[in-house]
C-alpha positions as a LaTeX table, in Angstrom:
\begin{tabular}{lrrr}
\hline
Residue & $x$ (\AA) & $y$ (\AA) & $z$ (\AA) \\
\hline
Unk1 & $-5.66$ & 7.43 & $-56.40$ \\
Unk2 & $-2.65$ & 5.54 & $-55.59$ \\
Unk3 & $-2.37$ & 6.86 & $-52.13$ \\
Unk4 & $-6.71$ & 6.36 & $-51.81$ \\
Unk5 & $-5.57$ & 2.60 & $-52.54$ \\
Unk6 & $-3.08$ & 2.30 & $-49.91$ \\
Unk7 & $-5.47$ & 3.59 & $-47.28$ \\
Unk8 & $-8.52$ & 1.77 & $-48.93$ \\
Unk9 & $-6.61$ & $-1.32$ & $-48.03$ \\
Unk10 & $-4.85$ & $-0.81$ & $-44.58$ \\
Unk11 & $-8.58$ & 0.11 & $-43.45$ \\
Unk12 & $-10.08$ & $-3.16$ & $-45.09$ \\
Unk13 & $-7.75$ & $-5.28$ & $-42.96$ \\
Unk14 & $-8.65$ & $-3.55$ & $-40.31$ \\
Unk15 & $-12.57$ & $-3.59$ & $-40.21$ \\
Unk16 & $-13.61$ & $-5.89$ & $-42.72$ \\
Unk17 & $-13.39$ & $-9.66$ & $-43.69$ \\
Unk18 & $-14.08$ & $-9.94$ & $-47.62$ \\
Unk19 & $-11.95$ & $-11.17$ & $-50.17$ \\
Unk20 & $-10.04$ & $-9.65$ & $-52.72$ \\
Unk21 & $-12.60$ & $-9.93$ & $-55.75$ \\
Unk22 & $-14.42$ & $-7.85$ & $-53.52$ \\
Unk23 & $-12.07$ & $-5.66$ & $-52.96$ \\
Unk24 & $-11.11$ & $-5.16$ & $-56.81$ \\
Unk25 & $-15.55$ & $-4.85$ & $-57.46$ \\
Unk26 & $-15.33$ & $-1.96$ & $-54.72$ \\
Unk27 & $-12.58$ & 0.13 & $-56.18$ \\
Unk28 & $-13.90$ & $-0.26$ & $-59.28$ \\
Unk29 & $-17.08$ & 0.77 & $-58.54$ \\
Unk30 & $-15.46$ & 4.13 & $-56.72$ \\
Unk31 & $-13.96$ & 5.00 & $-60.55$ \\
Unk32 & $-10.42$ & 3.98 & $-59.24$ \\
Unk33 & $-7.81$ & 2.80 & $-62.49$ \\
Unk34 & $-8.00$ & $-0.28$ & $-63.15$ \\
Unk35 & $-4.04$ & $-0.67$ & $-63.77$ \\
Unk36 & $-3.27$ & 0.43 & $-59.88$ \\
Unk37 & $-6.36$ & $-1.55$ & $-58.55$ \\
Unk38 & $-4.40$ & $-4.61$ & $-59.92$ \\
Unk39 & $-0.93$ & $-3.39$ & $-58.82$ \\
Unk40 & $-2.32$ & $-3.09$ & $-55.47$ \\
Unk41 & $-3.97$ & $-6.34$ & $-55.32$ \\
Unk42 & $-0.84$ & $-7.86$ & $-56.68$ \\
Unk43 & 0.62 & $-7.06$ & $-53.01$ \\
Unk44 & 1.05 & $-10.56$ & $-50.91$ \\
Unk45 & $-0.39$ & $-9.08$ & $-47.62$ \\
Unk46 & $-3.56$ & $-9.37$ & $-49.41$ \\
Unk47 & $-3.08$ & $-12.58$ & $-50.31$ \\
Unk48 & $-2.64$ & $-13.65$ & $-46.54$ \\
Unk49 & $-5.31$ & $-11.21$ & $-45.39$ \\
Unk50 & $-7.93$ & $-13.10$ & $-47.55$ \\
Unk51 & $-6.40$ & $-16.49$ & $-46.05$ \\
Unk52 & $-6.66$ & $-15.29$ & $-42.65$ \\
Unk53 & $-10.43$ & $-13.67$ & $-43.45$ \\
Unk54 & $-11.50$ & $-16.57$ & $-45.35$ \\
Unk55 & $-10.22$ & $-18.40$ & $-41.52$ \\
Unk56 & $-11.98$ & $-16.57$ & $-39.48$ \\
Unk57 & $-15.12$ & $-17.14$ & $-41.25$ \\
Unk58 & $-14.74$ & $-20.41$ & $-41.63$ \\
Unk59 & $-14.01$ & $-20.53$ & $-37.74$ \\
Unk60 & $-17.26$ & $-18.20$ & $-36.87$ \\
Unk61 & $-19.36$ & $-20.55$ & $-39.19$ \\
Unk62 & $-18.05$ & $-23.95$ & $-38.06$ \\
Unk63 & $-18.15$ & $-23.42$ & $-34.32$ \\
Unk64 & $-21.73$ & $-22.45$ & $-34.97$ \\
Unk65 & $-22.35$ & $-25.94$ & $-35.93$ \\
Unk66 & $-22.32$ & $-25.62$ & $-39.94$ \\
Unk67 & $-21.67$ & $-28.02$ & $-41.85$ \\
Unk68 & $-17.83$ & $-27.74$ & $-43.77$ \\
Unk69 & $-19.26$ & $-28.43$ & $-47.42$ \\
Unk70 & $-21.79$ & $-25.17$ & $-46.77$ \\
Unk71 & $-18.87$ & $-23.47$ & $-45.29$ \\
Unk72 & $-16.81$ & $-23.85$ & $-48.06$ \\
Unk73 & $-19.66$ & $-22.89$ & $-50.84$ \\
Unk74 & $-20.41$ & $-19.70$ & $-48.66$ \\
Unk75 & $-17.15$ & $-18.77$ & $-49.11$ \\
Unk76 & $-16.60$ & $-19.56$ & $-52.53$ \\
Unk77 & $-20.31$ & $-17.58$ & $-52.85$ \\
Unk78 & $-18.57$ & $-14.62$ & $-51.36$ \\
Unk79 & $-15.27$ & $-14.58$ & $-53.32$ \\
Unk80 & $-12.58$ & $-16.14$ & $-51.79$ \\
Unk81 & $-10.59$ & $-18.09$ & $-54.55$ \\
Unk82 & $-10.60$ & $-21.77$ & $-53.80$ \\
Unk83 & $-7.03$ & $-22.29$ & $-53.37$ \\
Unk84 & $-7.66$ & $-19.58$ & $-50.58$ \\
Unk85 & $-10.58$ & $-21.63$ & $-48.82$ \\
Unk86 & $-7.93$ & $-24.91$ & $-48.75$ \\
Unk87 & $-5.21$ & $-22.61$ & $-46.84$ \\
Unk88 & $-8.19$ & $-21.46$ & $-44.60$ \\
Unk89 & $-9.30$ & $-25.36$ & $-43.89$ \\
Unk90 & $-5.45$ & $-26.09$ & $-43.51$ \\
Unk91 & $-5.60$ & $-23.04$ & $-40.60$ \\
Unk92 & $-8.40$ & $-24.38$ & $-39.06$ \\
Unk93 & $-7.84$ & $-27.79$ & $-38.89$ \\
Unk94 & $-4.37$ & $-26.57$ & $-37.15$ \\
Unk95 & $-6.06$ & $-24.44$ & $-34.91$ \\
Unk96 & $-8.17$ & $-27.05$ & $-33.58$ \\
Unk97 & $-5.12$ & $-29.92$ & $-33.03$ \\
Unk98 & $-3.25$ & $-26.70$ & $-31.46$ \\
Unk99 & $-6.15$ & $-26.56$ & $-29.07$ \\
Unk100 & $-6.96$ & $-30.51$ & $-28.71$ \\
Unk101 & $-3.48$ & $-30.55$ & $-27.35$ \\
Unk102 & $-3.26$ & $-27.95$ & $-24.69$ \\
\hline
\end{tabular}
């Protein structure tokens, strides 16, 4: 189960954009232990995967012409913790000045 986990994740960061609640529903769901689910999730690369997901949403939505208070509840809708949403507004609005200025 442990190893299941480890690959679960690598291929999450790879295809998909969700956050980690989902994560933790989807494992659950599969039977996986509870105790390892929340070892693995304990791992910062998730932390900064759901940062940099929650960013690329945000991104996606935004340029798209929606508005940043509906951007922030569909994230919060979908999971991502709030502190999380912040640190993806922080990466956008850097983003943007990094671009403004080239």
């Amino acid at each position: 189960d442990k190893v299941y986990i480890q690959k679960y994740n690598a291929n999450v960061k790879v295809l998909k954009h969700i956050p980690k609640n989902e994560i933790r529903m989807d494992l659950m769901r599969r039977g996986v232990n509870m105790d390892w689910i929340d070892d693995a999730l304990a791992d910062e690369s998730l932390e900064e995967f759901e940062i940099e997901s929650a960013t690329y949403l945000m991104n996606k939505k935004l340029r798209a012409g929606e508005e940043l208070e509906k951007v922030k509840k569909h994230l919060r809708n979908k999971g991502y913790s709030y502190n999380n949403i912040l640190k993806a507004i922080d990466n956008y609005n850097n983003m943007n000045d990094n671009e403004n200025r080239q």
